[in-house]
C-alpha positions as CSV (number, residue, x, y, z in Angstrom):
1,X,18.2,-20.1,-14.3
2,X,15.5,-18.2,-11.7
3,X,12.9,-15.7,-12.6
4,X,12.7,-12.9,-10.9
5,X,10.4,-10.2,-11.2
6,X,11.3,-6.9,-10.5
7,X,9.4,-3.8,-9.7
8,X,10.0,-0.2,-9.6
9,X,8.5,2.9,-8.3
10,X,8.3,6.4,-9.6
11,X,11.2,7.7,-7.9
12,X,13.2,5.3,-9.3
13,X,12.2,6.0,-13.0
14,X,11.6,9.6,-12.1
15,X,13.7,11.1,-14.9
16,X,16.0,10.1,-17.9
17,X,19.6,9.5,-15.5
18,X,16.9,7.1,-13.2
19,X,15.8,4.8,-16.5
20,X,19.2,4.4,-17.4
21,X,20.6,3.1,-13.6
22,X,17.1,0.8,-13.9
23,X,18.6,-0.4,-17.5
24,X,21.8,-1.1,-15.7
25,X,20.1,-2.9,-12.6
26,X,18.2,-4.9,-15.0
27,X,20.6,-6.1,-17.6
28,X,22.9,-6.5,-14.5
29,X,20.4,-9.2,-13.4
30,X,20.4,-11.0,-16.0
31,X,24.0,-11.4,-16.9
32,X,23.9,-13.4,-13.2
33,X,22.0,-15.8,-15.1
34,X,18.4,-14.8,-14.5
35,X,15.3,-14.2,-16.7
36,X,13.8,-10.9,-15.7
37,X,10.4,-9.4,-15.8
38,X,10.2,-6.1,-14.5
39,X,7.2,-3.7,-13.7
40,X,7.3,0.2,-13.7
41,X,5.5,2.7,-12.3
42,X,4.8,6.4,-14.0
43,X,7.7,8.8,-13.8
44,X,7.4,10.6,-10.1
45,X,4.8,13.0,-10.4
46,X,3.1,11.9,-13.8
47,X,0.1,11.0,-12.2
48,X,-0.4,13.8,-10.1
49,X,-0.1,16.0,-13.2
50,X,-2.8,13.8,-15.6
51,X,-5.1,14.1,-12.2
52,X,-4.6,17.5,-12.3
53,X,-4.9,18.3,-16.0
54,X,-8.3,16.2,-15.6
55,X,-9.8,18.3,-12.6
56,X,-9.1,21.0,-14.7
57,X,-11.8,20.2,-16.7
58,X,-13.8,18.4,-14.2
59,X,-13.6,18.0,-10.7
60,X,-15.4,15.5,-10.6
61,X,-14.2,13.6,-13.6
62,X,-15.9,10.6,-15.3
63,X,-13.9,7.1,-13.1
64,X,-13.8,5.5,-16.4
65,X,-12.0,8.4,-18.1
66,X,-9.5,9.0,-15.3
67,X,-8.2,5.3,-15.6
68,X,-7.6,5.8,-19.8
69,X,-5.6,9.1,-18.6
70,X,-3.6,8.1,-16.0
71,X,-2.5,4.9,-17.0
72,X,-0.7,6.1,-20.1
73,X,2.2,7.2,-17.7
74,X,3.1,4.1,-16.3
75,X,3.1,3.4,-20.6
76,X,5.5,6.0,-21.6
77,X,8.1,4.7,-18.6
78,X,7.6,1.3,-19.8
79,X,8.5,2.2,-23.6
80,X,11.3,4.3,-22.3
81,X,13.2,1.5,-19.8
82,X,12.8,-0.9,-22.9
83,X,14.4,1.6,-25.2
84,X,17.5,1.9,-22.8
85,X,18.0,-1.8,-22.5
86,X,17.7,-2.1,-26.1
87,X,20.5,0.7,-26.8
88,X,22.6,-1.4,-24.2
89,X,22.5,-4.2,-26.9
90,X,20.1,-6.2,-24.8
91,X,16.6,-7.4,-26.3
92,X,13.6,-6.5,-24.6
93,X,10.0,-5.3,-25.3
94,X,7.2,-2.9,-23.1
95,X,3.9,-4.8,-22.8
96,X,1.0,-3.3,-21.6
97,X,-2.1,-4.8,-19.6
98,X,-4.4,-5.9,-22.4
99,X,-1.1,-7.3,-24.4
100,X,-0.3,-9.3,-21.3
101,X,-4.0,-10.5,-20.5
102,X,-4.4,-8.9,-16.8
103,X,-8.7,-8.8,-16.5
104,X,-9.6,-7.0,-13.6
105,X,-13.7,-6.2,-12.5
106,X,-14.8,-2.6,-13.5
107,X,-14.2,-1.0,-10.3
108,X,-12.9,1.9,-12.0
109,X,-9.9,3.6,-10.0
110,X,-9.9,0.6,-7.3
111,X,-10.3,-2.6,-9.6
112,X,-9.0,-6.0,-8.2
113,X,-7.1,-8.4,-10.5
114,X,-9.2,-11.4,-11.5
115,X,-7.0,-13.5,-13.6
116,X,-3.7,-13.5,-15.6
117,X,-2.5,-15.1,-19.2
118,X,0.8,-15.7,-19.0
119,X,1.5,-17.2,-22.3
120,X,2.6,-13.7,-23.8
121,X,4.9,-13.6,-21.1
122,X,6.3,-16.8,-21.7
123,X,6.4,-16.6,-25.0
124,X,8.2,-13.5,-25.3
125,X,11.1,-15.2,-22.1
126,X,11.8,-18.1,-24.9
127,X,12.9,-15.8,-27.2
128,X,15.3,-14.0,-24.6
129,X,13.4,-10.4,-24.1
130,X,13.7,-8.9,-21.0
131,X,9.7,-7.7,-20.4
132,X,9.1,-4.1,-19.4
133,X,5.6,-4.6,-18.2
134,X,3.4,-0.9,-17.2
135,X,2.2,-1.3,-13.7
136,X,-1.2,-0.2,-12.4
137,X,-3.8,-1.3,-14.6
138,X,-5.6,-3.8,-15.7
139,X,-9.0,-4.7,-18.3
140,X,-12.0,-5.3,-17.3
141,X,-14.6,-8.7,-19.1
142,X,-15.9,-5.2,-21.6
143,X,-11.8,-4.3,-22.5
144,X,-12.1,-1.2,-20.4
145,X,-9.0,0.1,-18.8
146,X,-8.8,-0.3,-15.1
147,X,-6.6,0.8,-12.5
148,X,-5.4,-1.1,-9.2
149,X,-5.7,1.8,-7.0
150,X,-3.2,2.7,-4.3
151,X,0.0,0.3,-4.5
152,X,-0.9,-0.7,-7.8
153,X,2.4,-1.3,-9.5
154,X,3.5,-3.0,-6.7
155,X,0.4,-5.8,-6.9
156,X,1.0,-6.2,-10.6
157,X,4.4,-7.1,-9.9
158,X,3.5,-9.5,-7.0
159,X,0.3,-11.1,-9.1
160,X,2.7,-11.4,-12.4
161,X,5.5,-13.5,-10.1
162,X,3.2,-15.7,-8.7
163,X,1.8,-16.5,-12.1
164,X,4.5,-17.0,-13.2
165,X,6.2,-18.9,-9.9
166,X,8.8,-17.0,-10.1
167,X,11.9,-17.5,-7.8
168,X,11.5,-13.7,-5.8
169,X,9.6,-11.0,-6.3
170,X,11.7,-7.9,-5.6
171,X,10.2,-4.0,-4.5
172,X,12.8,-1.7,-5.8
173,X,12.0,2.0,-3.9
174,X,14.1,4.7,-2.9
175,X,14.7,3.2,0.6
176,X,17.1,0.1,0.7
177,X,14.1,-2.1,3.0
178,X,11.7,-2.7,5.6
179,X,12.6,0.0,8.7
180,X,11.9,-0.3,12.2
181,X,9.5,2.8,11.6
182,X,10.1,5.9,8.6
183,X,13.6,7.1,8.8
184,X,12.5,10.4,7.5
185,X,10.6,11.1,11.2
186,X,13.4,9.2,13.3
187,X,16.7,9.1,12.3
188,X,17.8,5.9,14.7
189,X,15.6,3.9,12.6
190,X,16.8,0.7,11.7
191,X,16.7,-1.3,8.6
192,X,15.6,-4.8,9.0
193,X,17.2,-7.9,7.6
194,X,14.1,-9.7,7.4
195,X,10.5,-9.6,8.5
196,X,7.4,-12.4,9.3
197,X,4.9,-11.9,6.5
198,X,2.6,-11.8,9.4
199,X,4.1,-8.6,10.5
200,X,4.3,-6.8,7.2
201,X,0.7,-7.4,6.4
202,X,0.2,-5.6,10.1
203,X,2.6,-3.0,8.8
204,X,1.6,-2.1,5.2
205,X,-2.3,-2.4,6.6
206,X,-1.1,0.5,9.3
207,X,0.3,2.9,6.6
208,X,4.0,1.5,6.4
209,X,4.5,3.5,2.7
210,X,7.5,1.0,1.7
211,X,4.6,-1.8,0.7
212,X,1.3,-1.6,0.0
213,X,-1.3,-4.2,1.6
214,X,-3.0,-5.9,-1.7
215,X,0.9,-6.8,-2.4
216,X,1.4,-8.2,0.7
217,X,-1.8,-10.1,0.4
218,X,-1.0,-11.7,-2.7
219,X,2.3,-12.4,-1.8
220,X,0.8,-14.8,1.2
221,X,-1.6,-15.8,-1.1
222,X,1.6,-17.2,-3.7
223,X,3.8,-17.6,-0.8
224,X,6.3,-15.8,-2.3
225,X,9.5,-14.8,-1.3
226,X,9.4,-11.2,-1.3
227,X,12.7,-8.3,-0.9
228,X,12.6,-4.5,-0.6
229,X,15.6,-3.1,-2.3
230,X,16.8,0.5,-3.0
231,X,17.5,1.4,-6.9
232,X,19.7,4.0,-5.3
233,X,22.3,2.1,-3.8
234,X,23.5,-1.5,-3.5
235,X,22.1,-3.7,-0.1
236,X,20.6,-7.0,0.6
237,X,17.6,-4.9,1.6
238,X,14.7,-7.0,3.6
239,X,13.5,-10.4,3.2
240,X,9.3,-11.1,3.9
241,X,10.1,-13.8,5.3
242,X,7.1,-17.2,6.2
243,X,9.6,-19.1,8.7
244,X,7.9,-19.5,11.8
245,X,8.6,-16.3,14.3
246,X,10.6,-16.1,17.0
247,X,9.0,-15.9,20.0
248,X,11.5,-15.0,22.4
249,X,12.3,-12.0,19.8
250,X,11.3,-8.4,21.2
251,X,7.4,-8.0,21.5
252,X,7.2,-4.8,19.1
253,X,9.2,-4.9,16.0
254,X,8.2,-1.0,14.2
255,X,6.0,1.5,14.4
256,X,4.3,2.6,11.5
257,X,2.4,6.2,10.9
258,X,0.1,7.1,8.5
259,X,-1.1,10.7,7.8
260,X,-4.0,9.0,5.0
261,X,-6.4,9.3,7.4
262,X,-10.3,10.8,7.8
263,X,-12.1,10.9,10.9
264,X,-16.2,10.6,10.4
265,X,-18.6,11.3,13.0
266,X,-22.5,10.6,12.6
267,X,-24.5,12.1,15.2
268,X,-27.2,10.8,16.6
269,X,-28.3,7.6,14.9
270,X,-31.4,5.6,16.1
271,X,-30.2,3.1,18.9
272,X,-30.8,-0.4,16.7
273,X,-28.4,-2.7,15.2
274,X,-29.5,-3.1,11.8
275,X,-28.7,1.0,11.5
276,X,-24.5,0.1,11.5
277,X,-25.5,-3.0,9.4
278,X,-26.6,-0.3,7.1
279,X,-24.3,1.9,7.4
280,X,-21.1,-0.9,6.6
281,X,-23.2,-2.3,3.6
282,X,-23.6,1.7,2.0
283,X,-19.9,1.8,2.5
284,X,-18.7,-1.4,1.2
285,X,-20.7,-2.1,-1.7
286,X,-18.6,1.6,-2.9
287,X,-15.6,-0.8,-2.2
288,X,-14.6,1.8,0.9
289,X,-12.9,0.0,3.5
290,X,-13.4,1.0,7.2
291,X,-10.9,1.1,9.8
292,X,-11.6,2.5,13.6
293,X,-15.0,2.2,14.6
294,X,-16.6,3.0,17.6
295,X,-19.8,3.8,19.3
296,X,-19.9,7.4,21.5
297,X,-22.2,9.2,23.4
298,X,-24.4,5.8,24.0
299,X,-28.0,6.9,25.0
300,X,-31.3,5.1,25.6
301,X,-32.9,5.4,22.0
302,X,-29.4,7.3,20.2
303,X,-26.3,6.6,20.0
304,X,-23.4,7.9,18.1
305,X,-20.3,6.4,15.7
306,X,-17.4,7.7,14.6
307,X,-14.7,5.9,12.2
308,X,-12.2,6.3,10.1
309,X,-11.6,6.0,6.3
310,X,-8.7,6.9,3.9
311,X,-8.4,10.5,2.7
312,X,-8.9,9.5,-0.5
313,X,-12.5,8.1,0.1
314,X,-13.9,10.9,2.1
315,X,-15.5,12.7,-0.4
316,X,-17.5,9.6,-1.8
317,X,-18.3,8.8,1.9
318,X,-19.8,11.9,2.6
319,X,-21.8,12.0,-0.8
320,X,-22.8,8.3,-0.5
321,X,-23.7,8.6,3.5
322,X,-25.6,12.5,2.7
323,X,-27.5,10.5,-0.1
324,X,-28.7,8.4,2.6
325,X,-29.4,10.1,5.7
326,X,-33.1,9.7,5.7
327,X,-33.1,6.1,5.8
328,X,-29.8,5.7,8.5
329,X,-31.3,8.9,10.4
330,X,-28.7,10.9,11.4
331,X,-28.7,14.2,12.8
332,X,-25.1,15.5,11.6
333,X,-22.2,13.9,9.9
334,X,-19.0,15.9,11.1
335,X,-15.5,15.4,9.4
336,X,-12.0,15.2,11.1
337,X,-9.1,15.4,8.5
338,X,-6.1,16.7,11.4
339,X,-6.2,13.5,12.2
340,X,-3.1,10.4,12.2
341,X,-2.8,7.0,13.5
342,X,0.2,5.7,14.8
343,X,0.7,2.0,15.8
344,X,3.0,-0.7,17.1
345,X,3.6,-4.4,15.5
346,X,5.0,-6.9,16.6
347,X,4.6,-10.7,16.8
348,X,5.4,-10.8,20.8
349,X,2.5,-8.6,21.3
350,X,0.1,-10.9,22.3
351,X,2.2,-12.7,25.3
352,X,3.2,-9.2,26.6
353,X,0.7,-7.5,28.4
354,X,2.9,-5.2,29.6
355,X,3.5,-3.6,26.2
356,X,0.0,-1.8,26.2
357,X,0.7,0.0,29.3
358,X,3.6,1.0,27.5
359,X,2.1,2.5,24.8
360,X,-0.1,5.0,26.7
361,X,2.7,5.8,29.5
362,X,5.0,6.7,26.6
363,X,1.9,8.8,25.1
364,X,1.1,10.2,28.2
365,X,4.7,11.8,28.2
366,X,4.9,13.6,25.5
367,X,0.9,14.9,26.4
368,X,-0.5,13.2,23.8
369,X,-4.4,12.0,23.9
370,X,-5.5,9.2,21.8
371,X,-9.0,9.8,20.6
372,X,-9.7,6.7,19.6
373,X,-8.1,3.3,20.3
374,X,-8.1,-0.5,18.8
375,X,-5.5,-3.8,19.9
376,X,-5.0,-7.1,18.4
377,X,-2.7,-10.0,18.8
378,X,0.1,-8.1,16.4
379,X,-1.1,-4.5,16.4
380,X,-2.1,-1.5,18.9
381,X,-3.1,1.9,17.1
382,X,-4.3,5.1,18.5
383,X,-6.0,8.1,16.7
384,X,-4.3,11.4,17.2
385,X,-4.3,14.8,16.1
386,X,-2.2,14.7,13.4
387,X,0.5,17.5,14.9
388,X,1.5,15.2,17.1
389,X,2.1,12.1,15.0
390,X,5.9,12.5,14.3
391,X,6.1,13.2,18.4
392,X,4.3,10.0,19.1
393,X,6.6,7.8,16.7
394,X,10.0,9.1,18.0
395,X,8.7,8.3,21.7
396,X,7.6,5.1,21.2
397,X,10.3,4.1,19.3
398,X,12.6,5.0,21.8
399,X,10.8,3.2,24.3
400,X,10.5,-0.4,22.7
401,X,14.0,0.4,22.0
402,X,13.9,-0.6,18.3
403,X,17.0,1.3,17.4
404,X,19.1,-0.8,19.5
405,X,17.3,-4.3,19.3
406,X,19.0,-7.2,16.8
């Protein structure tokens, strides 16, 4: 008998008719001969509307507050699964963070998972309950509620089955795997049987939506076997897979696109390098991560930066980074938010130096300009204003070909 640990997103709990196929997916599991722990997000939308309900009376609502609102949605789907598999003659039972023993730190809205107790878990498998466990949140050393911030549900699920070794963790969305790049912007997209873990880090750290990069992460961390699946329909979906890569496979494997994105520009900084030691420290130490940077406008005793965040941390970096504009001495801090990044993977990359020439020449046709550019061994990713994005993935996905390689 395996364990497997399933997870599943909003859309697939998003109303009463989705529980009930999850009830059936579930119990279906287990009559194969499997014990099943499965993690659930809110109902599609939920969040958003608690968000909302709290900006109504503060738009700039207490972080410790907004984690005690918004988790109780991913509660109320967990109750609700349980209640279905229960009427379907099944045992089971909804446990929530603090029942479970998930500690997090207090980063309020962003918190990392520290540690897990498992022996609730276990205890509750012995006695043959399936375990509806709500996604997204966490306690902190002081029993505050936490959340795990973007991709949350999906990192519970992932830290859960690698406490508990499980055999597979398995991502249940409403997409049936890993594609060559979002099917919803080109159609000739192509599902992949399996991927290197190597690429879907590079992937979910580029915007792929269909997993989020703290899952991934852990995943490596456990080594564990990880599948995309659709709830919507019935395929083998796509295997993370840590065999060794192919190098003779194709040299990009997807393109991914993200629209998350927030262009800052600070104006005429002092010319010294403890100035961007400052300025990293200000940002990180508010747990903001930094992707493109790059210096602009380089003059004897000034020099410019400009780099991007997620949209969802703008507004804290332009408080935090106004706070401090004495002591970094800037002039102006401009904000971009028509901005998108598109970028190609793939493990070939690095022994085809032909592919970056690519890029651009496929750019170039369609008139797109790249404001700002970065490369690795798996990755190249370009800045662009964000009417163009869907442009630049259909051309170069048509010119690695992706919808035709195997």
């Amino acid at each position: 008998m395996a364990l497997i640990v399933q997870k599943f997103g909003g859309t697939s709990v998003g109303s009463i008719e989705r529980i009930e196929a999850v009830a059936d997916i579930i119990i279906k599991t287990q009559q194969q001969g499997h014990q099943v722990v499965a993690v659930v997000s809110a109902m599609s939308g939920e969040t958003n509307r608690l968000i909302s309900l709290a900006h109504e009376i503060d738009s700039r609502p207490s972080s410790r507050e907004l984690d005690v609102l918004v988790t109780t949605g991913e509660q109320v789907t967990a109750s609700l699964l349980a209640m279905a598999i229960i009427r379907r003659g099944h045992p089971a039972i909804s446990l929530l963070a603090d029942q479970i023993g998930i500690q997090t730190d207090n980063m309020f809205g962003k918190a990392r998972i520290e540690s897990i107790c498992t022996d609730r878990l276990n205890q509750e498998m012995e006695h043959n309950r399936i375990v509806i466990v709500a996604g997204f949140q966490g306690r902190d050393r002081e029993g505050n509620i936490t959340t795990l911030g973007r991709g949350g549900t999906d990192t519970t699920a992932v830290e859960l089955a690698g406490a508990l070794k499980a055999a597979e963790c398995q991502i249940f969305t409403d997409v049936d795997g890993v594609y060559t790049t979002d099917p919803r912007i080109e159609p000739n997209a192509r599902r992949l049987e399996q991927i290197t873990f190597d690429e879907m880090l590079e992937m979910a750290s580029l915007g792929a939506k269909v997993l989020h990069l703290r899952s991934v992460e852990a995943a490596g961390h456990y080594r564990l076997p990880l599948r995309v699946l659709s709830s919507f329909c019935h395929s083998k979906g796509t295997l993370i897979t840590y065999e060794e890569p192919d190098m003779n496979k194709a040299p990009v494997s997807g393109v991914a696109a993200s629209k998350d994105e927030v262009l800052i520009t600070l104006k005429q900084l002092p010319n010294q390098p403890q100035i961007l030691a400052s300025l990293l420290t200000v940002l990180a130490e508010a747990g903001i991560a930094v992707d493109m940077l790059t210096q602009l406008n380089h003059q004897l005793d000034k020099i410019d930066y400009a780099f991007t965040v997620h949209s969802n941390d703008h507004h804290q970096v332009i408080e935090l980074l106004t706070h401090k504009q004495e002591s970094l001495g800037f002039v102006e801090l401009v904000c971009d938010k028509e901005v998108a990044k598109v970028s190609v993977i793939g493990i070939g990359l690095k022994s085809h130096v032909e592919v970056i020439a690519q890029f651009y020449t496929a750019m170039s046709h369609e008139n797109i300009r790249a404001d700002l550019v970065t490369t690795s061994e798996m990755k190249i990713s370009a800045l662009l204003p964000q009417k163009y994005l869907e442009l630049a993935v259909r051309a170069l996905h048509s010119t690695f070909l992706l919808e035709s390689i195997e």
